[in-house]
DSSP file (Angstrom, degrees, kcal/mol; ACC not computed):
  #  RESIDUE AA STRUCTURE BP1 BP2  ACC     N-H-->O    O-->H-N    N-H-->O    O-->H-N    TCO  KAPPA ALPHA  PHI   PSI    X-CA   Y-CA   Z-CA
    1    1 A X     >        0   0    0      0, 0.0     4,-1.1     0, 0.0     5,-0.1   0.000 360.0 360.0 360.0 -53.6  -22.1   38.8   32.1
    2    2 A X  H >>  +     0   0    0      2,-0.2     4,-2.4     3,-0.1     3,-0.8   0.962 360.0  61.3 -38.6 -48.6  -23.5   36.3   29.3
    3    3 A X  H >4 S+     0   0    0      1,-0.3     3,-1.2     2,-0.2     5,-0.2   0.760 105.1  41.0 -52.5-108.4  -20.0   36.9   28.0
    4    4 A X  H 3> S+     0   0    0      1,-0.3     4,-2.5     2,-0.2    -1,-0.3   0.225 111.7  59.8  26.6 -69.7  -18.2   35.4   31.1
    5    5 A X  H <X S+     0   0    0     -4,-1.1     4,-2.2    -3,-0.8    -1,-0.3   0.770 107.8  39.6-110.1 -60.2  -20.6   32.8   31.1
    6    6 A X  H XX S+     0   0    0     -4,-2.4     4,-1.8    -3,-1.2     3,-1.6   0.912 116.3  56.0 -50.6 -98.7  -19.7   31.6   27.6
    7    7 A X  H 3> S+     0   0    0      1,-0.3     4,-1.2     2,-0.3    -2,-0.3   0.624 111.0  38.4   3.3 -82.5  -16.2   32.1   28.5
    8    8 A X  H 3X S+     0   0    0     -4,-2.5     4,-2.7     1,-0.2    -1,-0.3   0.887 115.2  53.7 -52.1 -39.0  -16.1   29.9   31.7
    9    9 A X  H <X S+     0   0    0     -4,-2.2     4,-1.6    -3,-1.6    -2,-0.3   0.937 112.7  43.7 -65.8 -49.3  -18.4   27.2   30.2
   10   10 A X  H >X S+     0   0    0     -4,-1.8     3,-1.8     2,-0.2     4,-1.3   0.922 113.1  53.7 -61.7 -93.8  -15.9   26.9   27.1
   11   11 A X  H >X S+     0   0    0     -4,-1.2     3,-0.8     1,-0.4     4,-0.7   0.488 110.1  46.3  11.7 -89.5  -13.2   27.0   29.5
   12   12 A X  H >X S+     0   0    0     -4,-2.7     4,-2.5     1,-0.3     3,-1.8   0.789 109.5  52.1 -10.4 -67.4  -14.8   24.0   31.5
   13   13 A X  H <X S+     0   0    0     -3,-1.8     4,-1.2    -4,-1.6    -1,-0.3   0.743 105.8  49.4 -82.7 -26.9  -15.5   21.8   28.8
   14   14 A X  H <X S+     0   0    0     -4,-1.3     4,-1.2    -3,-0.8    -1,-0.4   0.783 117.7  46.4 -96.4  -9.1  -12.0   21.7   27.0
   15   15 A X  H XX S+     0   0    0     -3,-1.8     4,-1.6    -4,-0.7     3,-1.1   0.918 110.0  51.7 -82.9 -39.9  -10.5   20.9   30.7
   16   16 A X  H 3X S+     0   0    0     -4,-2.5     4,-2.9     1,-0.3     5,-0.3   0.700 108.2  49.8 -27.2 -42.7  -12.8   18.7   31.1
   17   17 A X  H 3X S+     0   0    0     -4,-1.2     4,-1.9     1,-0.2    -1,-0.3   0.884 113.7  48.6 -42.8 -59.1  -11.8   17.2   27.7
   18   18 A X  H <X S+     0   0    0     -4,-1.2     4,-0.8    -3,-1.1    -2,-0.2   0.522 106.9  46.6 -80.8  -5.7   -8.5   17.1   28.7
   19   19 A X  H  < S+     0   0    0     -4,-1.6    -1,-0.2     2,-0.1    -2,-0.2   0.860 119.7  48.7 -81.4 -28.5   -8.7   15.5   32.2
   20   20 A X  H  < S+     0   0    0     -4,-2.9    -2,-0.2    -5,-0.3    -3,-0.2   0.995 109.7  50.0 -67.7 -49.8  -11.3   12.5   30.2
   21   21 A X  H  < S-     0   0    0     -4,-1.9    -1,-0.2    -5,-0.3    -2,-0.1   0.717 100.9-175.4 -58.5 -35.9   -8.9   12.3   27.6
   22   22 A X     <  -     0   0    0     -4,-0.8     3,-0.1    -3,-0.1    -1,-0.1   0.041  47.4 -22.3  90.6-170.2   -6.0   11.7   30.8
   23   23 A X  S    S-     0   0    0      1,-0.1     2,-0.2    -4,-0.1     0, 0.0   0.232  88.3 -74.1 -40.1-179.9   -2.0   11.4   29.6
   24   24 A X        -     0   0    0      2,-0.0     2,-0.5    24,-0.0    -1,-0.1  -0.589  58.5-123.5 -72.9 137.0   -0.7   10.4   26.0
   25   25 A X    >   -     0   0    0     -2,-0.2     3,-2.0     1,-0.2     4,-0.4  -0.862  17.6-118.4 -95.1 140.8   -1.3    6.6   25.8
   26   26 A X  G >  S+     0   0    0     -2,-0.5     3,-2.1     1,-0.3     4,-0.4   0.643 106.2  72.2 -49.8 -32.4    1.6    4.6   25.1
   27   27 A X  G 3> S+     0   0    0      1,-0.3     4,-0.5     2,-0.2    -1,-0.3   0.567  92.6  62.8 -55.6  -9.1    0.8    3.0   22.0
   28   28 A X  G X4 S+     0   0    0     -3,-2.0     3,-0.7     2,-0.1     4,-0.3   0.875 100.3  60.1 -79.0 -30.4    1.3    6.7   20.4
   29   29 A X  G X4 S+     0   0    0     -3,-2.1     3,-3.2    -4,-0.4    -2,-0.2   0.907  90.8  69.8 -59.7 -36.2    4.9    6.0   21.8
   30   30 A X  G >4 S+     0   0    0     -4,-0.4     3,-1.7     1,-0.2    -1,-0.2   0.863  84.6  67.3 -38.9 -35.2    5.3    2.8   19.5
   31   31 A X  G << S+     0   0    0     -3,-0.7    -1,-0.2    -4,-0.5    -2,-0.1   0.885  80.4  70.2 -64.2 -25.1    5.5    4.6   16.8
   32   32 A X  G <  S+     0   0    0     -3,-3.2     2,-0.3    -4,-0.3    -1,-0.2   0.592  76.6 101.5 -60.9   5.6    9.0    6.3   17.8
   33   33 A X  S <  S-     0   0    0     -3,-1.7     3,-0.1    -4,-0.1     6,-0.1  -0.833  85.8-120.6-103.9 146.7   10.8    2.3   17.1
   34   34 A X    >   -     0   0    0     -2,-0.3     3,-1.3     1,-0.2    21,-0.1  -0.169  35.3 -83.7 -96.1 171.3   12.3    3.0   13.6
   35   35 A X  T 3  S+     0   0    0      1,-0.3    -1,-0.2     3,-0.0    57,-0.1  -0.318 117.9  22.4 -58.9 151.3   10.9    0.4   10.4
   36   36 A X  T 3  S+     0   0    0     55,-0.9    21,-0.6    56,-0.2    -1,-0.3   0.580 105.4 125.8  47.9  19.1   12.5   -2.3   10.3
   37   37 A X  B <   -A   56   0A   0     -3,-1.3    54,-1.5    19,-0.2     2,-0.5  -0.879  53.9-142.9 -95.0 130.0   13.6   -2.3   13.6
   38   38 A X  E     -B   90   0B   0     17,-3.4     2,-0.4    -2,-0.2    17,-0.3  -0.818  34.5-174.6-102.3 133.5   13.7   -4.2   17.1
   39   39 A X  E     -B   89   0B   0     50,-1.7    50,-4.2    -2,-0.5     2,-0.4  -0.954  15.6-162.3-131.7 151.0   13.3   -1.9   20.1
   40   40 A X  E     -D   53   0C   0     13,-1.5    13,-1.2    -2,-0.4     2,-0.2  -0.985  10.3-156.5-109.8 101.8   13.5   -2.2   23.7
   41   41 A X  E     -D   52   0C   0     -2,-0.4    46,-1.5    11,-0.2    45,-1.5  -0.644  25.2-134.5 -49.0 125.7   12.3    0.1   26.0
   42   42 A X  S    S+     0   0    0      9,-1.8     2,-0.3    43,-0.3     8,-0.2   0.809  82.7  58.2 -65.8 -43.1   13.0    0.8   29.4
   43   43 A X  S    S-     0   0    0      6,-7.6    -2,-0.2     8,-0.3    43,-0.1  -0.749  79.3-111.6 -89.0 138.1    9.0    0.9   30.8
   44   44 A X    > > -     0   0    0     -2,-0.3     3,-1.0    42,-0.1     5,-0.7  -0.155  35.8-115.3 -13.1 115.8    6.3   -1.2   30.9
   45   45 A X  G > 5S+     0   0    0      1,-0.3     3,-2.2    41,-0.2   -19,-0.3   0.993 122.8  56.3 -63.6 -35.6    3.6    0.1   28.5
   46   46 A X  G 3 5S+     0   0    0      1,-0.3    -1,-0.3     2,-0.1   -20,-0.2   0.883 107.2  49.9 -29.6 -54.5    1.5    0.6   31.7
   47   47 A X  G < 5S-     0   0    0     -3,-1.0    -1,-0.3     2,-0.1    -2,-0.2  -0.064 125.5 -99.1-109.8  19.3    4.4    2.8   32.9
   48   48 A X  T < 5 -     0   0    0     -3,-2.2     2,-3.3    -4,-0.3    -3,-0.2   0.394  45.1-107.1  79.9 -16.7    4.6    5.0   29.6
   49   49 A X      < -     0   0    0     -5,-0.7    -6,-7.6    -8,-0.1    -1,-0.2  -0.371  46.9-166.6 104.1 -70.5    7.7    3.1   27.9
   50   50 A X        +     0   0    0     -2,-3.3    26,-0.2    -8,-0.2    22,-0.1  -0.319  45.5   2.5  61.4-150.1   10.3    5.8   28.5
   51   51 A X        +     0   0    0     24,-1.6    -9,-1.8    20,-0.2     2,-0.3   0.117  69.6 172.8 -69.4 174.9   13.8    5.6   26.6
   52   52 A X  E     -D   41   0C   0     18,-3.2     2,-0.4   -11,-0.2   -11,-0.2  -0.961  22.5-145.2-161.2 141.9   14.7    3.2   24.1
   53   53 A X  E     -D   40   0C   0    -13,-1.2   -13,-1.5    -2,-0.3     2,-0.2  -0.918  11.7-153.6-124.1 176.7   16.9    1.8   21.7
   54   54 A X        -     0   0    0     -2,-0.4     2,-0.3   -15,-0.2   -15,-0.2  -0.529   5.3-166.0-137.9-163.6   16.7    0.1   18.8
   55   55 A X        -     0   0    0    -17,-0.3   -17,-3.4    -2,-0.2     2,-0.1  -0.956  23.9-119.2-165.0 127.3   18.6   -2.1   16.8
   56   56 A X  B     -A   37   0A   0     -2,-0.3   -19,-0.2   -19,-0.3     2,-0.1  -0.321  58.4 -78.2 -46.5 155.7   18.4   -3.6   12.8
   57   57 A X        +     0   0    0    -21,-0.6     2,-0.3    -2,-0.1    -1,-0.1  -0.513  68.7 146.8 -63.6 154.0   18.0   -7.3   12.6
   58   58 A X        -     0   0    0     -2,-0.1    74,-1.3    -3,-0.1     3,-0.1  -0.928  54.8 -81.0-167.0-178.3   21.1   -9.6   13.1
   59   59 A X  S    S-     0   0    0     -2,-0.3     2,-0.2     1,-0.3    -1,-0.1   0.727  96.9 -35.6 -43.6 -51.6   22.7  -12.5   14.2
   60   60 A X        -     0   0    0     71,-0.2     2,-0.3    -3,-0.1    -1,-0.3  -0.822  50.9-158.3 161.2 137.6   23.0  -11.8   17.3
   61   61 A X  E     -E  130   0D   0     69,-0.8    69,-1.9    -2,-0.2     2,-0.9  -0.909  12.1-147.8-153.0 130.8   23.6   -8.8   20.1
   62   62 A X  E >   -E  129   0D   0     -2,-0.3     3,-0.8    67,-0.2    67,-0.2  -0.921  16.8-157.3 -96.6 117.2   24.8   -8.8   23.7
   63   63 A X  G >  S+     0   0    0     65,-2.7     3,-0.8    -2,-0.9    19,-0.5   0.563  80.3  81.5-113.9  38.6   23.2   -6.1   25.3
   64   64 A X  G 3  S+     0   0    0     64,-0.4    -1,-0.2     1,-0.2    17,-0.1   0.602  93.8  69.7 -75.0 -20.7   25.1   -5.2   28.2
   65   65 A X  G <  S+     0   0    0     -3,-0.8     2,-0.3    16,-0.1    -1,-0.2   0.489  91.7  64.3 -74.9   4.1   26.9   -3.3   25.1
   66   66 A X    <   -     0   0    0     -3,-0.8    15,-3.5   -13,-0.0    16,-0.5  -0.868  64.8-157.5-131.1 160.3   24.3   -1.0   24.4
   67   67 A X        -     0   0    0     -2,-0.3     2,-0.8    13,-0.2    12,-0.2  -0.742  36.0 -97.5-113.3 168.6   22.6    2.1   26.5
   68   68 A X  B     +h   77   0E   0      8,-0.6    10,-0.6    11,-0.3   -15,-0.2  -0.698  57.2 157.0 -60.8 127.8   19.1    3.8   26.2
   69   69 A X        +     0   0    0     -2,-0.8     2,-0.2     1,-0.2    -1,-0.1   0.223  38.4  76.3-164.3  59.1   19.9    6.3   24.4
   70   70 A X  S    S-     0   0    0    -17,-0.0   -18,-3.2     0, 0.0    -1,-0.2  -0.835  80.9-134.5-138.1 115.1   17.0    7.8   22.4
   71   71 A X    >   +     0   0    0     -2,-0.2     3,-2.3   -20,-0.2     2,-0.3   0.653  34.8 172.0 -71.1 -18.9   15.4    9.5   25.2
   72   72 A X  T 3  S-     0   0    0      1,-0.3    -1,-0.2     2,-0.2   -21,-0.1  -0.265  78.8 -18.1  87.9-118.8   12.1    8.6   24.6
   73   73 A X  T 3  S-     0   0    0     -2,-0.3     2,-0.7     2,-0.2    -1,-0.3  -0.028 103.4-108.7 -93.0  29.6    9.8   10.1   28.4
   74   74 A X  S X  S+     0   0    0     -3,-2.3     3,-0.8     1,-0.1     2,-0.7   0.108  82.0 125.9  65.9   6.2   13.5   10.2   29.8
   75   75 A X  T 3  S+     0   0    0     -2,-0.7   -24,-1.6    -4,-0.2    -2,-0.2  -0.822  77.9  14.3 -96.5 138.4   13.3    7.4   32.2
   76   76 A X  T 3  S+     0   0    0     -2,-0.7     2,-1.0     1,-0.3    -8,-0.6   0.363  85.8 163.2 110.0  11.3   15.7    5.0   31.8
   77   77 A X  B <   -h   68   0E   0     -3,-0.8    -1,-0.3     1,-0.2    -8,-0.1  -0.601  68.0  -1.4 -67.4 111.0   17.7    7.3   29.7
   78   78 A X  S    S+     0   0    0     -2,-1.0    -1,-0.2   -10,-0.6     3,-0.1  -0.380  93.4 131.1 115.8 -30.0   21.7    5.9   29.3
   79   79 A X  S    S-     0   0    0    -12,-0.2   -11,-0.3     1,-0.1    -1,-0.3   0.258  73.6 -96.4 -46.6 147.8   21.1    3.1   31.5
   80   80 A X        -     0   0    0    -13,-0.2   -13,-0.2     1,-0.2    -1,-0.1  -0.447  23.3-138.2 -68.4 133.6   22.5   -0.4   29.9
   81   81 A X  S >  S+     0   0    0    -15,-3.5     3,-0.8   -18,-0.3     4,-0.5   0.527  80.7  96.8 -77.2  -3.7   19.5   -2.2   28.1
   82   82 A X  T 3  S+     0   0    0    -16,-0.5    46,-0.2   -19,-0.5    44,-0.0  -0.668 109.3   0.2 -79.4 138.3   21.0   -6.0   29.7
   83   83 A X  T 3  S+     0   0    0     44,-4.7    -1,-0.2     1,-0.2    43,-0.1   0.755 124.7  76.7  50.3  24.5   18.8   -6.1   32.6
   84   84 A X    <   +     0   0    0     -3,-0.8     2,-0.2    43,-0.2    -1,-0.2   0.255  61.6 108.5-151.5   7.1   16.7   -2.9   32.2
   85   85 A X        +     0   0    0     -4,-0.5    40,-1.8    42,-0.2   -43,-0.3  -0.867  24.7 163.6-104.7 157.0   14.1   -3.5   29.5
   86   86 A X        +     0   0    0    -45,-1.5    30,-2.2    38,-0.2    31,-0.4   0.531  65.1  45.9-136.1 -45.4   10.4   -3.8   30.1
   87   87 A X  E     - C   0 115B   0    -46,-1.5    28,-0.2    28,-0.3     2,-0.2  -0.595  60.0-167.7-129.7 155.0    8.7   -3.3   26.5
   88   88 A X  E     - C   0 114B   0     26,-2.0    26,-0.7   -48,-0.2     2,-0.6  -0.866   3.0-168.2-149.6 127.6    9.7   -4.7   23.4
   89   89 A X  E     -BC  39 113B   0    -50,-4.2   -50,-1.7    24,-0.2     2,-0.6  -0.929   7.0-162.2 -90.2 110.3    8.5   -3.9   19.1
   90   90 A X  E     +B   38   0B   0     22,-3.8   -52,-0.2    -2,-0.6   -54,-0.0  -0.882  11.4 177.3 -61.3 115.6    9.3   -5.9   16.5
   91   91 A X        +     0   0    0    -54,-1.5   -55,-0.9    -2,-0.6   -53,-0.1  -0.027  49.1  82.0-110.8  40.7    8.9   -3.8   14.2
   92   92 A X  S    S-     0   0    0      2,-0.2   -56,-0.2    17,-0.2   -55,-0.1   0.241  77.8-119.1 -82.7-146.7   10.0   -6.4   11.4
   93   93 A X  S    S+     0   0    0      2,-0.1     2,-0.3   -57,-0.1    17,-0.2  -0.181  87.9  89.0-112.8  16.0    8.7   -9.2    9.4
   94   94 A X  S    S-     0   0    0     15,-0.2    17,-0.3     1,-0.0    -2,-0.2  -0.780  76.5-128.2-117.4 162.7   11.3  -11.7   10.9
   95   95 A X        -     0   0    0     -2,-0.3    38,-0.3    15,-0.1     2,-0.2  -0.438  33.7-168.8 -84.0 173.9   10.8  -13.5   13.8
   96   96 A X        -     0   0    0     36,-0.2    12,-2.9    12,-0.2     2,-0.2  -0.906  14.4-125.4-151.8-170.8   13.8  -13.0   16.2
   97   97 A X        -     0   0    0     34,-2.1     2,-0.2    10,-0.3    10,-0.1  -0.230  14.9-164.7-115.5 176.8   15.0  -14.6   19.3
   98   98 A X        -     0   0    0     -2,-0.2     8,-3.9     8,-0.2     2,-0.3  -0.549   4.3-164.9-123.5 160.6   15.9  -13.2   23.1
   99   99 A X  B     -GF 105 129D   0     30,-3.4    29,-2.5    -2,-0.2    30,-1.2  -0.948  20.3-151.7-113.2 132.9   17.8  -15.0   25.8
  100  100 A X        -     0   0    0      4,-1.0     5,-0.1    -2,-0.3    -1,-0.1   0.401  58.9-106.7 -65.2   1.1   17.9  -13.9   29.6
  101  101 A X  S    S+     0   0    0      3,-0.2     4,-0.1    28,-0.1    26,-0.1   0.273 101.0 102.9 113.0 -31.5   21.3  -15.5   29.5
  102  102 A X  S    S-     0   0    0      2,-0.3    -1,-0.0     0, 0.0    -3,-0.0   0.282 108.6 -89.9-119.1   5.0   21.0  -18.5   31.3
  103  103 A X  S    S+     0   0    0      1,-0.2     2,-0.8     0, 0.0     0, 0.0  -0.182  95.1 120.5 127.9 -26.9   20.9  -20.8   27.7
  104  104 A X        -     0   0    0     -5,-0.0    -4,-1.0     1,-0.0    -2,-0.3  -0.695  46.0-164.2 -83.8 115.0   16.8  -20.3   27.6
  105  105 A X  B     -G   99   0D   0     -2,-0.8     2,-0.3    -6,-0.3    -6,-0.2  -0.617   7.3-161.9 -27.3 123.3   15.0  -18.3   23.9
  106  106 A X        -     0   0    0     -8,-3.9     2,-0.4    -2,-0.2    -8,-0.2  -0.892  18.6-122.5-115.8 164.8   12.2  -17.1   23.7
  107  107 A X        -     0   0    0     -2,-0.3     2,-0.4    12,-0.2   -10,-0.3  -0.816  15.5-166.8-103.9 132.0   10.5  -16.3   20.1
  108  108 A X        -     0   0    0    -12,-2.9     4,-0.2    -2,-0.4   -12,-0.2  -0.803  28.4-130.9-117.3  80.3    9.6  -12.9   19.9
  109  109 A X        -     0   0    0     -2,-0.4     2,-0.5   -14,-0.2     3,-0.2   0.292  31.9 -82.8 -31.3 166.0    7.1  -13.1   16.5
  110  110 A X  S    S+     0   0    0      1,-0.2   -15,-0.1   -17,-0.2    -1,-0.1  -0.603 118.2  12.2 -78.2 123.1    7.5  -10.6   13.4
  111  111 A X  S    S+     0   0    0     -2,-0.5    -1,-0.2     1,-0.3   -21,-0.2   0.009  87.9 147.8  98.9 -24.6    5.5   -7.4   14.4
  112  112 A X        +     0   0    0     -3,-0.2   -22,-3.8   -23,-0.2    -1,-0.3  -0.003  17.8 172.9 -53.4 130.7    5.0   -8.2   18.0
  113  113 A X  E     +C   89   0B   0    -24,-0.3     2,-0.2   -22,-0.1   -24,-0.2  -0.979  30.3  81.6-139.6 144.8    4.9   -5.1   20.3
  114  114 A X  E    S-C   88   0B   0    -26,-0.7   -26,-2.0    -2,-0.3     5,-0.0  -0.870  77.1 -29.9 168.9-172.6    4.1   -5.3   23.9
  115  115 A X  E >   -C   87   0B   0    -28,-0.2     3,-0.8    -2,-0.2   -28,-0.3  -0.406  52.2-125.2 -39.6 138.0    5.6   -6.1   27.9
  116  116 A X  T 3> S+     0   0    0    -30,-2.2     4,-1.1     1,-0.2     3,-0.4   0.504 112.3  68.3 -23.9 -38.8    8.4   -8.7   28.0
  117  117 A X  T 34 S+     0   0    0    -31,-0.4    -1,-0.2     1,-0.2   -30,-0.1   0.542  87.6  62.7 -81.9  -8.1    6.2  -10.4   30.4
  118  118 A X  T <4 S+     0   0    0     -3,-0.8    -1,-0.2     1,-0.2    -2,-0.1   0.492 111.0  37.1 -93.6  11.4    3.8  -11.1   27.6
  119  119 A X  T  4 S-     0   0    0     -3,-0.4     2,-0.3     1,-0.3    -2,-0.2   0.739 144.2  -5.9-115.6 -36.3    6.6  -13.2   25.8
  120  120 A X    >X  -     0   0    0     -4,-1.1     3,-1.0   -14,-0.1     4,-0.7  -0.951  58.7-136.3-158.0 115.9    8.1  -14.9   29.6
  121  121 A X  T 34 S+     0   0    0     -2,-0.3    -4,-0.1     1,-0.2    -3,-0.1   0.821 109.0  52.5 -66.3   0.8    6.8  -13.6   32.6
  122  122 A X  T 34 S+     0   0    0      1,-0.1    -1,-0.2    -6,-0.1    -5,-0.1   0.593  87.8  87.6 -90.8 -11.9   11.0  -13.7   33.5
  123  123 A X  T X4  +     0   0    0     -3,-1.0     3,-3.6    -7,-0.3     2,-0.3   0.873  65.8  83.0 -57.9 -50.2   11.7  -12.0   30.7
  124  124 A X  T 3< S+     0   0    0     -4,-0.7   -38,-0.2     1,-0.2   -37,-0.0  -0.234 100.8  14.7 -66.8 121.1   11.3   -8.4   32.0
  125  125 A X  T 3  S+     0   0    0    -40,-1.8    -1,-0.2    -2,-0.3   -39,-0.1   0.501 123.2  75.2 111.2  -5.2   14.1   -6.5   33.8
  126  126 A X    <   +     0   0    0     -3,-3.6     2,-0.2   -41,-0.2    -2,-0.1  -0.104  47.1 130.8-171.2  64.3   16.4   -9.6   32.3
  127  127 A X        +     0   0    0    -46,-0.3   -44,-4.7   -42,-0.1   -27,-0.2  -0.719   9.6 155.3-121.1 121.7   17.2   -9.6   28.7
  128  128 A X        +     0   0    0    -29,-2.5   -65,-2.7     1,-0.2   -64,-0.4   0.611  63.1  36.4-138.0 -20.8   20.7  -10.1   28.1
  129  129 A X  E     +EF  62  99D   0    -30,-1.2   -30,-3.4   -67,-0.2     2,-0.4  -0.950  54.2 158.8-133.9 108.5   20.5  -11.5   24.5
  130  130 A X  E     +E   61   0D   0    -69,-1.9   -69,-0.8    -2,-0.4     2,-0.3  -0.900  10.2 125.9-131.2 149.2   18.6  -11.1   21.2
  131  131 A X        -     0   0    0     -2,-0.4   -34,-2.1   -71,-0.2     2,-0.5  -0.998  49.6 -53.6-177.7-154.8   18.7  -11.7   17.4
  132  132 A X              0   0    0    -74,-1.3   -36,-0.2    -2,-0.3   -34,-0.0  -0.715 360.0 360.0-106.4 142.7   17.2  -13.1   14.3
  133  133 A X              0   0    0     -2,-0.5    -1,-0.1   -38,-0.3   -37,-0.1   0.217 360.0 360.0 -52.4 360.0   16.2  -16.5   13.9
């Protein structure tokens, strides 16, 4: 009976562990955007991030030419990244640039990882242009 007891009690306390502890937080997902890389993401970090791609620095990138397609939590997986990203890493040391298209840049700083919205609150959902400064 003690045995049981021990048994259920262990048993309790690691789910318990695991319900406080809740999902994977997204910031363990940053890490999946490559060195020296700018990535886009399909979620929100609120919303877990989901797929992404990523992208070396350069001049300059339309991205209605590109898909998710490193599957990341698998929403948002193939969809075109113009007009479907949420999240953004710099994971560089350069500053870079993105456009929604309509003429207006915004400065995305060297290292900066968060929401779109934390760069333009117009930004998210309508990203059509990016590159390096």
């Amino acid at each position: 009976m003690k045995r049981t007891s021990v048994i259920t009690v262990t048993t309790a306390a690691i789910a318990a562990s695991v319900v406080a502890a809740g999902p994977a937080s997204a910031s363990e997902t940053w890490s999946t955007c490559p060195s020296n890389s700018m990535c886009l993401y399909f979620n929100s970090v609120e919303h877990g991030l989901g797929s992404y791609e990523h992208w070396s620095p350069g001049p300059g990138y339309n991205l209605s030419d590109f898909r998710f397609a490193n599957y990341g939590n698998g929403s948002g997986y193939n969809y075109v990244v113009a007009g479907n990203a949420a999240a953004i890493d710099n994971n560089t040391g350069y500053t870079l640039w993105i456009s929604d298209g309509s003429g207006s840049e915004w400065t995305v700083p060297a290292w900066y990882r968060g929401d779109l919205s934390g760069i333009s609150n117009t930004l998210p959902n309508n990203e059509y242009y990016f590159g390096i400064n």
